[in-house]
C-alpha positions as CSV (number, residue, x, y, z in Angstrom):
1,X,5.9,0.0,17.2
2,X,5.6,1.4,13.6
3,X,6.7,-0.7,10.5
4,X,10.1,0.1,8.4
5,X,10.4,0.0,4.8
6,X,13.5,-0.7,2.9
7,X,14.7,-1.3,-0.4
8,X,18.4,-2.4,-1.3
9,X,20.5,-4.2,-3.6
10,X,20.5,-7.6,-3.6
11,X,23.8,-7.8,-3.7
12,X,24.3,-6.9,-0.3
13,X,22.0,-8.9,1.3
14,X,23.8,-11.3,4.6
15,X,23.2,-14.6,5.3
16,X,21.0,-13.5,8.3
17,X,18.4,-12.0,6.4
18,X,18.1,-14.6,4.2
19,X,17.7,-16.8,7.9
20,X,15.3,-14.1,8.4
21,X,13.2,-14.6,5.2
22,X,13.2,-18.4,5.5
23,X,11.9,-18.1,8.6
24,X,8.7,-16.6,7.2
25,X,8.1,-19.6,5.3
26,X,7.3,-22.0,8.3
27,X,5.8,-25.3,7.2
28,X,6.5,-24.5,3.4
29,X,10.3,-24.6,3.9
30,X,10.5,-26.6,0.7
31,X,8.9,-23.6,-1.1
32,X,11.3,-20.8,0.3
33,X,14.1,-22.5,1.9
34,X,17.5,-20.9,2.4
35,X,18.6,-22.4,-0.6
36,X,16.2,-21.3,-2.8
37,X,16.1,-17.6,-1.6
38,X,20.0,-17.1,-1.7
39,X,19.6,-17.6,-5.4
40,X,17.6,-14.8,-5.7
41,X,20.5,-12.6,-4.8
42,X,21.8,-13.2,-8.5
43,X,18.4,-13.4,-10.4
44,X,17.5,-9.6,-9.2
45,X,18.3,-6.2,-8.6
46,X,16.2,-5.1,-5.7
47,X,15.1,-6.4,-2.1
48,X,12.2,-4.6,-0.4
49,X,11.7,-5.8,3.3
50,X,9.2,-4.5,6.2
51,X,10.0,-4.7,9.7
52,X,8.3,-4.1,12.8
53,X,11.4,-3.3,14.9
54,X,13.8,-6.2,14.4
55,X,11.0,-8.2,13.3
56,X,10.6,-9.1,9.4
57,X,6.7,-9.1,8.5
58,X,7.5,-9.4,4.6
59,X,9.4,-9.0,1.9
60,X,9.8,-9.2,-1.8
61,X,12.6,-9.6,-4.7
62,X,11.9,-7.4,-8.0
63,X,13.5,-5.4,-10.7
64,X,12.3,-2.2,-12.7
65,X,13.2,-2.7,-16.0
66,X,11.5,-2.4,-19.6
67,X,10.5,-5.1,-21.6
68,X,10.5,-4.8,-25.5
69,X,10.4,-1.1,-24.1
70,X,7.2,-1.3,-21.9
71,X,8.0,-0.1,-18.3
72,X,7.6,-3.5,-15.8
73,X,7.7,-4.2,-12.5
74,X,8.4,-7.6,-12.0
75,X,7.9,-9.4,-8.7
76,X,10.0,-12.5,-8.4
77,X,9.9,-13.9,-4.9
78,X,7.5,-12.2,-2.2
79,X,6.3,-13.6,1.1
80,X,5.0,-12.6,4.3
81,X,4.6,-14.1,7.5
82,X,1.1,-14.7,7.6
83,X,0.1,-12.7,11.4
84,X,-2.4,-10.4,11.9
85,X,-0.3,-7.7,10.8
86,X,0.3,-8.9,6.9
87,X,-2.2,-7.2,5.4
88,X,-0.1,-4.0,7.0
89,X,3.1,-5.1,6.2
90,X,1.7,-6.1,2.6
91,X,0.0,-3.0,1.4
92,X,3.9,-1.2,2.5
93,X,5.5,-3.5,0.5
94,X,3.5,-3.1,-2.6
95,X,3.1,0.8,-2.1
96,X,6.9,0.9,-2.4
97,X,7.0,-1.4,-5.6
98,X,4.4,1.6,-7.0
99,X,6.7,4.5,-5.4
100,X,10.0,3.1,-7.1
101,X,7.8,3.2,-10.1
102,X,7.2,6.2,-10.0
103,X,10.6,7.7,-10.3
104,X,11.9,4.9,-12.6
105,X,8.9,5.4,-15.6
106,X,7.5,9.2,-14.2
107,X,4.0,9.8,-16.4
108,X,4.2,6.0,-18.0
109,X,1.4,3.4,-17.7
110,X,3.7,0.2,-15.9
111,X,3.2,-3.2,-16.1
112,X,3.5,-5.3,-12.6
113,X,4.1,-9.0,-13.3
114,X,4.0,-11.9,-10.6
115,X,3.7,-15.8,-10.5
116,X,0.6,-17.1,-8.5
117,X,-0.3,-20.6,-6.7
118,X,-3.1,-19.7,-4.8
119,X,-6.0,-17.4,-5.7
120,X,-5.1,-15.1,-2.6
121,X,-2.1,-13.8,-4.7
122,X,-4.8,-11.1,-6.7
123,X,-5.5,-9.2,-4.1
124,X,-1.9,-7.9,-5.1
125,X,-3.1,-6.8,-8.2
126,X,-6.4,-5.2,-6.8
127,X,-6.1,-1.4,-8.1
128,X,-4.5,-2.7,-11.3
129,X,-6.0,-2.0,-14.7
130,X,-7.0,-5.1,-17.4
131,X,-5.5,-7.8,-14.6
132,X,-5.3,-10.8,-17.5
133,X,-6.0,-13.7,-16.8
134,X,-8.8,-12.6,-15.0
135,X,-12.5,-15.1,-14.5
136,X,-14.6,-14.7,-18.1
137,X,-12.2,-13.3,-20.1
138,X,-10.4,-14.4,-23.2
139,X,-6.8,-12.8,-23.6
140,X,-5.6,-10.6,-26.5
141,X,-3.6,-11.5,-29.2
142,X,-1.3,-8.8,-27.2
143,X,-2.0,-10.2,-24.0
144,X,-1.0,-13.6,-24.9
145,X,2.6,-12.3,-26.4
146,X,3.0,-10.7,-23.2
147,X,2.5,-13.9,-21.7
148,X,5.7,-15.6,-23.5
149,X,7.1,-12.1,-23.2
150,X,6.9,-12.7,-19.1
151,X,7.5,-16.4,-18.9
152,X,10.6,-15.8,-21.1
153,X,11.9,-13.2,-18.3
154,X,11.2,-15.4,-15.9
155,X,13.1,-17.9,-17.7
156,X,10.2,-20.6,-18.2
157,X,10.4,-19.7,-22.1
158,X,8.2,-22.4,-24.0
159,X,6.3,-23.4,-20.9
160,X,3.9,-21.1,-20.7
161,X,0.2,-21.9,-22.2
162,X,-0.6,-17.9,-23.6
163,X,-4.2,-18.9,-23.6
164,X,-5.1,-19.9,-19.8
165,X,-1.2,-18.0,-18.4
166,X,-0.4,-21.2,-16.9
167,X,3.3,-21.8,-16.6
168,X,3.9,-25.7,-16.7
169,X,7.0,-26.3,-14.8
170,X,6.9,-30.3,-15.2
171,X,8.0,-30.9,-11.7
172,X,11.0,-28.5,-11.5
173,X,9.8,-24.8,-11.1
174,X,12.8,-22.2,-12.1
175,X,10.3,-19.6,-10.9
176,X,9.7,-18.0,-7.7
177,X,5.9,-17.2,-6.5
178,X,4.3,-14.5,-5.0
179,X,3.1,-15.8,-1.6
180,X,0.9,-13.0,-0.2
181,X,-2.6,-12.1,0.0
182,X,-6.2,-12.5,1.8
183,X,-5.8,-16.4,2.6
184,X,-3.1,-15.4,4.8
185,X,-5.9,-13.7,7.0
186,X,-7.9,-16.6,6.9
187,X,-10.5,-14.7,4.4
188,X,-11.3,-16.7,1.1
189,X,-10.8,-15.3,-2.0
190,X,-13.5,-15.0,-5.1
191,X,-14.6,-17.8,-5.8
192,X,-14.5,-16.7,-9.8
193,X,-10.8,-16.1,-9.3
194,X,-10.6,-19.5,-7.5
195,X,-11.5,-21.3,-10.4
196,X,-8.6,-19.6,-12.8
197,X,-6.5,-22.6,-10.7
198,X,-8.4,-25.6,-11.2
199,X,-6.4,-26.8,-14.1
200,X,-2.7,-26.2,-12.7
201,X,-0.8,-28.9,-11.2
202,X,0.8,-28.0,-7.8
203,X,2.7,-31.4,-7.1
204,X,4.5,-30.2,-10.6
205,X,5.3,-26.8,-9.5
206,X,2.8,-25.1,-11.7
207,X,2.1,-21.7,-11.7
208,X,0.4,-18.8,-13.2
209,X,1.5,-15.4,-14.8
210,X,-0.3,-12.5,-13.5
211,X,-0.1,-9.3,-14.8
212,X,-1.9,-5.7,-14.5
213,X,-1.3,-1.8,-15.9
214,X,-0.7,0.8,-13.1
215,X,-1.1,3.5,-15.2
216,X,0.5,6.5,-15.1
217,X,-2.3,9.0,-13.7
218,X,-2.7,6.7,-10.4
219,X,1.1,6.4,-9.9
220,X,1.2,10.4,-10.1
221,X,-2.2,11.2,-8.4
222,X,-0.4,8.9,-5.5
223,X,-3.7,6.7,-5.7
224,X,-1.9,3.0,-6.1
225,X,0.2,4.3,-3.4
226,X,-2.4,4.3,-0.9
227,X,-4.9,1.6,-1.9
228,X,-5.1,-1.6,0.6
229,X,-4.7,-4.8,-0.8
230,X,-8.0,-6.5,-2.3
């Protein structure tokens, strides 16, 4: 049975799919409860789900919209249900994120934004250009503003630290997380990428901004839209 893609307004989202979504979350209920996700109806514009017949393998809540003028995805909430088949369902769900990006900012270099946990989370951003923060590297002055820029949109203003991109939530996160990637399959991430989380607290609800450039060539040439995760 093949996989379906769709993309919808928020708004018109039913209690049943957020049933659906919750579903996904198994064990980590507290992280993606019914509660939480029927929030996100109001706090974006766009719903992308997969399905394998009536079966939901993931799905993610985002908005297209610029910041300060710079195109930006912006990935609020995104899980999948952690079978066999997520890395499918996963590299659909991302290559639609790049398609609607496409028509949204046509020949413009686009920034995709997320909030990470767990190190799995950058395979998302594999295919991405100057990934920050990324193992060895010391952000920008520019990189850091973006930082405040992002946690500010995310509505975690003043609780980001620009110079690790580690959003301290003090025990009550107002952010969603991206919960997809490798460790889902059971195959570990790097283990330079592993140690960007050493210092963030996850009985706080701590998190960190992630952020890369799909730039405008490889949304055109149709490269992003193909690439597998990692």
């Amino acid at each position: 049975m093949g996989f379906e893609v769709d993309t919808r307004d928020c708004s018109i989202l039913s209690d049943s799919e957020f049933e659906a979504m919750a579903e996904l979350a198994g064990g980590r209920a507290g992280l993606f409860d019914i509660g939480f996700l029927s929030k996100q109806r109001d706090e974006w514009v766009l719903v992308c789900t997969v399905k394998e017949g009536s079966k939901l393998r993931a799905y993610s809540f985002f908005t297209l919209e610029r910041i300060g003028g710079t195109p930006a995805v912006l990935i609020g909430v995104a899980d999948s249900d952690g079978t066999g088949k997520s890395a499918k369902a996963v590299d659909l769900l991302l290559a639609e994120h790049f398609r609607k990006a496409v028509l949204a900012f046509p020949d413009e270099d686009v920034l995709v934004c997320g909030m990470a946990i767990f190190p799995a989370v950058y395979s998302v951003f594999g295919g991405l250009n100057d990934v920050v923060p990324r193992p060895g590297y010391k952000p920008t002055g520019e990189e850091r503003a973006w930082a405040r820029r992002i946690a500010r949109r995310f509505s975690a203003d003043g609780q980001i630290d620009d110079r690790n991109f580690v959003l301290n939530c003090g025990g009550r996160p107002t952010t969603g997380v991206l919960n997809l990637g490798k460790s889902r399959t059971g195959e570990e991430p790097d283990h330079d990428i592993m140690s960007l989380f050493g210092g963030i607290d996850h009985a706080s609800g701590d998190r960190i901004v992630v952020c890369g450039w799909a730039m405008a060539e490889d949304l055109a040439s149709g490269a992003l839209l193909k690439r597998p995760s990692g």
